[in-house]
Biopython code that builds the backbone (N, CA, C, O; Angstrom):
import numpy as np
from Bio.PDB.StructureBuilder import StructureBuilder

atoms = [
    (1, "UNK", "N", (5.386, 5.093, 2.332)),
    (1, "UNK", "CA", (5.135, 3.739, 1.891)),
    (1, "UNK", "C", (6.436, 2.934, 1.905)),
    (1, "UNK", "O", (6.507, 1.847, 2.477)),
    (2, "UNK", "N", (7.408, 3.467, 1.295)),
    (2, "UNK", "CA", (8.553, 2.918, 1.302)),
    (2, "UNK", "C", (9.665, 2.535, 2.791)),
    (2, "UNK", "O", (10.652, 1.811, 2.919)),
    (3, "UNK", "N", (9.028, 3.281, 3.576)),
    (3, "UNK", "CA", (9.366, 2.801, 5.015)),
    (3, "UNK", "C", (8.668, 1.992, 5.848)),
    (3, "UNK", "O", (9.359, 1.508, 6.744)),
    (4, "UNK", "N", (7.296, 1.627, 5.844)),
    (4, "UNK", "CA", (6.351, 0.474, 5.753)),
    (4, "UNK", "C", (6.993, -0.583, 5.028)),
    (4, "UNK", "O", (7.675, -1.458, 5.562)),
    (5, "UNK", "N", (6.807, -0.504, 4.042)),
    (5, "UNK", "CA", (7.547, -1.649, 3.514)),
    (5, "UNK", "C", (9.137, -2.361, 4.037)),
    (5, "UNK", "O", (9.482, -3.543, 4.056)),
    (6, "UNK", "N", (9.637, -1.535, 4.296)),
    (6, "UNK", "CA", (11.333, -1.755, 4.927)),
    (6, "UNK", "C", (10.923, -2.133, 6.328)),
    (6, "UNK", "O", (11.357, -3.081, 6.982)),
    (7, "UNK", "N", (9.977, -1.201, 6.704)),
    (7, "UNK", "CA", (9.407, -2.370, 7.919)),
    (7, "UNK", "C", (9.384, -3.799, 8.436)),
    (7, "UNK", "O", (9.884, -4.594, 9.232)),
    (8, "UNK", "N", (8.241, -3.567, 7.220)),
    (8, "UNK", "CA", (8.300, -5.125, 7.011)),
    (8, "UNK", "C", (8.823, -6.443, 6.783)),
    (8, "UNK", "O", (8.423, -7.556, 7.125)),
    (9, "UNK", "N", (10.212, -5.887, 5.854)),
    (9, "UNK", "CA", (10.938, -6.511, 5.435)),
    (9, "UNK", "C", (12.117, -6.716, 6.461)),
    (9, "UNK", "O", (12.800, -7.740, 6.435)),
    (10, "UNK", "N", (12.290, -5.873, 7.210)),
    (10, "UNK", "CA", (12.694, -6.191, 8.573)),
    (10, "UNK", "C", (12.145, -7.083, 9.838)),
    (10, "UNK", "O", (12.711, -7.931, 10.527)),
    (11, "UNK", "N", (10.560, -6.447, 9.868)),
    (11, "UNK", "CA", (10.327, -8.052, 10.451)),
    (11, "UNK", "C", (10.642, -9.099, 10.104)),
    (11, "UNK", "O", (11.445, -9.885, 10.607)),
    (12, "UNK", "N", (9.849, -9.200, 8.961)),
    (12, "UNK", "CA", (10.473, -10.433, 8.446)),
    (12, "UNK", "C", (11.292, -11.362, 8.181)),
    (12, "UNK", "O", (11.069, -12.563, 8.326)),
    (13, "UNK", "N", (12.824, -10.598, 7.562)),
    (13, "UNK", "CA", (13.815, -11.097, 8.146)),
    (13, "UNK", "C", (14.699, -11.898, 9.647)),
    (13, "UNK", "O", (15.546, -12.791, 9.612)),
    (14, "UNK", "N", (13.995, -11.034, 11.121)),
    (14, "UNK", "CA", (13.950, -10.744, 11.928)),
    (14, "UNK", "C", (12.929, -12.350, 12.719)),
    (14, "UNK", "O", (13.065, -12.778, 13.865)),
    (15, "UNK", "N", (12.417, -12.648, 12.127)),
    (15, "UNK", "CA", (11.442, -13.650, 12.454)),
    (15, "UNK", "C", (10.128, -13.264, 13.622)),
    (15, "UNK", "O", (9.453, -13.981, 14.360)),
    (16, "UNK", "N", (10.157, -11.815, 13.375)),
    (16, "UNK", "CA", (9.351, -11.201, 14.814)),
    (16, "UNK", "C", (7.916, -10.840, 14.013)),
    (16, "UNK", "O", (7.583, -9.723, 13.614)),
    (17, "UNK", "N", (7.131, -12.142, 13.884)),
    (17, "UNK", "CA", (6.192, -11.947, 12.589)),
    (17, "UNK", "C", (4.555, -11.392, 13.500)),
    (17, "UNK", "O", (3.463, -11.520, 12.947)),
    (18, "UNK", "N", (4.729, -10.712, 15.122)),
    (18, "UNK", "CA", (3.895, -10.407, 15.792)),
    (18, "UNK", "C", (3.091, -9.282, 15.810)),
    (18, "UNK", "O", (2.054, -9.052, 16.431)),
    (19, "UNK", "N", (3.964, -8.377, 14.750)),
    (19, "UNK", "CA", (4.124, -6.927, 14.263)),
    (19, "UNK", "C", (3.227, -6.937, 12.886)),
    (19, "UNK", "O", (2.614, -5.912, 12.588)),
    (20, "UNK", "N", (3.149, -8.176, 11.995)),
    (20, "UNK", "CA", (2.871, -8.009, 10.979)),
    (20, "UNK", "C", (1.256, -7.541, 10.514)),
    (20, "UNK", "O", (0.954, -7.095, 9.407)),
    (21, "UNK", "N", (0.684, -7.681, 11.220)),
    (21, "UNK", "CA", (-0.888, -7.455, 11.206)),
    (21, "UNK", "C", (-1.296, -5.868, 11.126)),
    (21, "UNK", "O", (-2.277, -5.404, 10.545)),
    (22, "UNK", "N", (-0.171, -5.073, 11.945)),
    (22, "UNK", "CA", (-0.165, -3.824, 12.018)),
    (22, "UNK", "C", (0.386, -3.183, 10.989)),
    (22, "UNK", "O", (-0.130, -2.188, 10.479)),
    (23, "UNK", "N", (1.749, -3.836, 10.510)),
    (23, "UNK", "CA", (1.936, -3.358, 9.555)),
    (23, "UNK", "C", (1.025, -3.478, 7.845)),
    (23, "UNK", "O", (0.804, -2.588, 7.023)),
    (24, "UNK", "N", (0.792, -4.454, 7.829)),
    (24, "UNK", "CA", (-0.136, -4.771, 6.837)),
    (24, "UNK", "C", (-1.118, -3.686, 6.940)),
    (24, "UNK", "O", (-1.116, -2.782, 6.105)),
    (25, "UNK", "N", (-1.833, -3.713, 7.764)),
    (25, "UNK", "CA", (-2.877, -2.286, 7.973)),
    (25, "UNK", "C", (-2.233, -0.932, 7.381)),
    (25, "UNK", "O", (-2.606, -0.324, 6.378)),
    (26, "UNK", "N", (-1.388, -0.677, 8.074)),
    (26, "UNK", "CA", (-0.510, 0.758, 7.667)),
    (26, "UNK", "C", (-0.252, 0.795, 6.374)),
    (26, "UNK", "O", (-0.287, 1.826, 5.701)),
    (27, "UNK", "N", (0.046, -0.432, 5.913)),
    (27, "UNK", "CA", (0.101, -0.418, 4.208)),
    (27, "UNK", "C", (-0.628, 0.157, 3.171)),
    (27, "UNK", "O", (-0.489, 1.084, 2.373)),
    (28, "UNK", "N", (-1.796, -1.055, 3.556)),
    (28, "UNK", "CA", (-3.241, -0.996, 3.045)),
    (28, "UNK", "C", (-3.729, 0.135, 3.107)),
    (28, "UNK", "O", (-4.536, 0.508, 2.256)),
    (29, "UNK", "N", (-3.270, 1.060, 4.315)),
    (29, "UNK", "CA", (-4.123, 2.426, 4.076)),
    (29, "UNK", "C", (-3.476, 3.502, 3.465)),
    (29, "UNK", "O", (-4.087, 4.421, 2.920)),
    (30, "UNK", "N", (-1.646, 3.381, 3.575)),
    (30, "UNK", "CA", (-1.068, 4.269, 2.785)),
    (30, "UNK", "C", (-1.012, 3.633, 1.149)),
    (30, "UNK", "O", (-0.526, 4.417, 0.334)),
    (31, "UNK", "N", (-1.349, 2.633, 0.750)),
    (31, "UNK", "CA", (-1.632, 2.575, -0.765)),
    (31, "UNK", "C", (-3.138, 3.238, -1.464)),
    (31, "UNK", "O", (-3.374, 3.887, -2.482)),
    (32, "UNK", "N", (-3.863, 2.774, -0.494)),
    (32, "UNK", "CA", (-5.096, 3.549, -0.693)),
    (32, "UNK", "C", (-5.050, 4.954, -0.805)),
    (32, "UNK", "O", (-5.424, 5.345, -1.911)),
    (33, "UNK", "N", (-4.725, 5.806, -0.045)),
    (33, "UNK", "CA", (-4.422, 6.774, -0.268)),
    (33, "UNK", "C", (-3.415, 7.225, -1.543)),
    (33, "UNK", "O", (-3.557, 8.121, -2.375)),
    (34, "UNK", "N", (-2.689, 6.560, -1.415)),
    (34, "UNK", "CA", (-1.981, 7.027, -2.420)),
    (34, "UNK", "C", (-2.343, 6.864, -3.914)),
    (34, "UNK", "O", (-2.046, 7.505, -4.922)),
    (35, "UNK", "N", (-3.155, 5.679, -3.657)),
    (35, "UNK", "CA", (-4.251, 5.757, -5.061)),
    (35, "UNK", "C", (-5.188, 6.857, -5.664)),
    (35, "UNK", "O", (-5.356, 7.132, -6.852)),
    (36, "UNK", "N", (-5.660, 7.322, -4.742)),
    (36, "UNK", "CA", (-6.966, 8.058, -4.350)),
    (36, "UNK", "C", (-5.916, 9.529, -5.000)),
    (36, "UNK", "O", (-6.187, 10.162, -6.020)),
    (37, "UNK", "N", (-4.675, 9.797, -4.044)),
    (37, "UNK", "CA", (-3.965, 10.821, -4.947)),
    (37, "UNK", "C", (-3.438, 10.670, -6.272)),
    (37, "UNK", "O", (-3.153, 11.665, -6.940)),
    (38, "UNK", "N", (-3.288, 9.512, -6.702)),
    (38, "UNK", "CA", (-2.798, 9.893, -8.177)),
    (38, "UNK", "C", (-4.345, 9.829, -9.251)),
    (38, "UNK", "O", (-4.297, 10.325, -10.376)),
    (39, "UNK", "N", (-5.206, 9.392, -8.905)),
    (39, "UNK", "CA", (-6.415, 9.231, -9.377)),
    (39, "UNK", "C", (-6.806, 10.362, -9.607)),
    (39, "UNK", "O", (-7.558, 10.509, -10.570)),
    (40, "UNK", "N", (-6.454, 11.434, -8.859)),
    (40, "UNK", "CA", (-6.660, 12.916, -9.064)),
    (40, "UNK", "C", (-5.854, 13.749, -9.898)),
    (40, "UNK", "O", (-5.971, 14.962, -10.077)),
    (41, "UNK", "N", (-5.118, 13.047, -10.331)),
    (41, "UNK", "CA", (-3.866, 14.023, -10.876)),
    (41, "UNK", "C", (-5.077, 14.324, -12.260)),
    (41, "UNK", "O", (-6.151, 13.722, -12.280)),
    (42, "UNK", "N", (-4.787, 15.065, -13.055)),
    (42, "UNK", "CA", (-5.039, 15.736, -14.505)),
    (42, "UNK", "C", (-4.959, 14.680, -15.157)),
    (42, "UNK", "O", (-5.830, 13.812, -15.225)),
    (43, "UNK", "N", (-3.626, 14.683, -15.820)),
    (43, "UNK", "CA", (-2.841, 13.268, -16.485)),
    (43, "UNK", "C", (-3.505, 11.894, -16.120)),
    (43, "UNK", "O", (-3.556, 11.257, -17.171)),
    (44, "UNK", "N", (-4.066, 11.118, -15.037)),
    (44, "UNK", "CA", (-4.725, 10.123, -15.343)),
    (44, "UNK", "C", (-5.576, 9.534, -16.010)),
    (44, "UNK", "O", (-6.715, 9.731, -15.587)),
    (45, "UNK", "N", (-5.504, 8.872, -16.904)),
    (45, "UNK", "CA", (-6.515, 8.487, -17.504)),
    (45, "UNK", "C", (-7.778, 8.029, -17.137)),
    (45, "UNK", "O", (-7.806, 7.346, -16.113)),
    (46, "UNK", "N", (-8.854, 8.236, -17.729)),
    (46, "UNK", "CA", (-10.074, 7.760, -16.796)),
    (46, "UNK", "C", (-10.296, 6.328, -17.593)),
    (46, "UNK", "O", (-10.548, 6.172, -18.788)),
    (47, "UNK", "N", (-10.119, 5.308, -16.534)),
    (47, "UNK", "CA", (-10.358, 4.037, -17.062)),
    (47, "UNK", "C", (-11.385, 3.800, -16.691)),
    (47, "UNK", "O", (-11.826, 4.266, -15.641)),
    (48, "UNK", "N", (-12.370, 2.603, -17.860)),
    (48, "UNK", "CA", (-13.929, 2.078, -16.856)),
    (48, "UNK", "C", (-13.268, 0.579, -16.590)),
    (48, "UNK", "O", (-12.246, -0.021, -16.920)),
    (49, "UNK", "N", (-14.378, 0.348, -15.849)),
    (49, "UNK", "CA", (-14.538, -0.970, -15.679)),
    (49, "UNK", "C", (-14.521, -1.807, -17.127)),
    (49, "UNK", "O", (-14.880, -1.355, -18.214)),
    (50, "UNK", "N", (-13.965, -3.259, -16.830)),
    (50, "UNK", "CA", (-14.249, -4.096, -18.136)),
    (50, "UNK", "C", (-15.605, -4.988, -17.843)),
    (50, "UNK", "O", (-16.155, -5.159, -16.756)),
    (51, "UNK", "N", (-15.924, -5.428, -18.941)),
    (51, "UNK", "CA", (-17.306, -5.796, -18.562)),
    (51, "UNK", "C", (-16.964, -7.013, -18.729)),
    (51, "UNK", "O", (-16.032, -7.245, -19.500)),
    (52, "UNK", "N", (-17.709, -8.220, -17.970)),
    (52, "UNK", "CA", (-17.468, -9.456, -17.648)),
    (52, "UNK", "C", (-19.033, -10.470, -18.066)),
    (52, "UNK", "O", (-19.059, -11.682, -17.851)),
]
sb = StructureBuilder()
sb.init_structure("model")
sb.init_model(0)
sb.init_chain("A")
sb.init_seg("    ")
for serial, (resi, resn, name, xyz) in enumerate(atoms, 1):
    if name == "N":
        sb.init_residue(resn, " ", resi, " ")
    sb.init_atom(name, np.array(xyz, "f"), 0.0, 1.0, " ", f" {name:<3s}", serial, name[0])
structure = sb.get_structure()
């Protein structure tokens, strides 16, 4: 994740904003995941939904 991101932040800097669509994707799916793994850990708390 943290190299995605430096990615990005290199495009960006870089003004080469042609890349960014891909990277955004790569993001989106390594946060997801990485959700999905800590969601599993023991230690997480099980939160519900708030009701609206």
């Amino acid at each position: 994740m943290a190299t995605t991101c430096q990615n990005l932040e290199t495009i960006g800097r870089e003004n080469h904003l042609e890349d960014t669509m891909t990277a955004f994707t790569d993001l989106e799916q390594i946060f997801a995941q990485a959700c999905e793994a800590l969601t599993t850990l023991p230690e997480t708390p099980k939160l519900s939904s708030p009701s609206v």
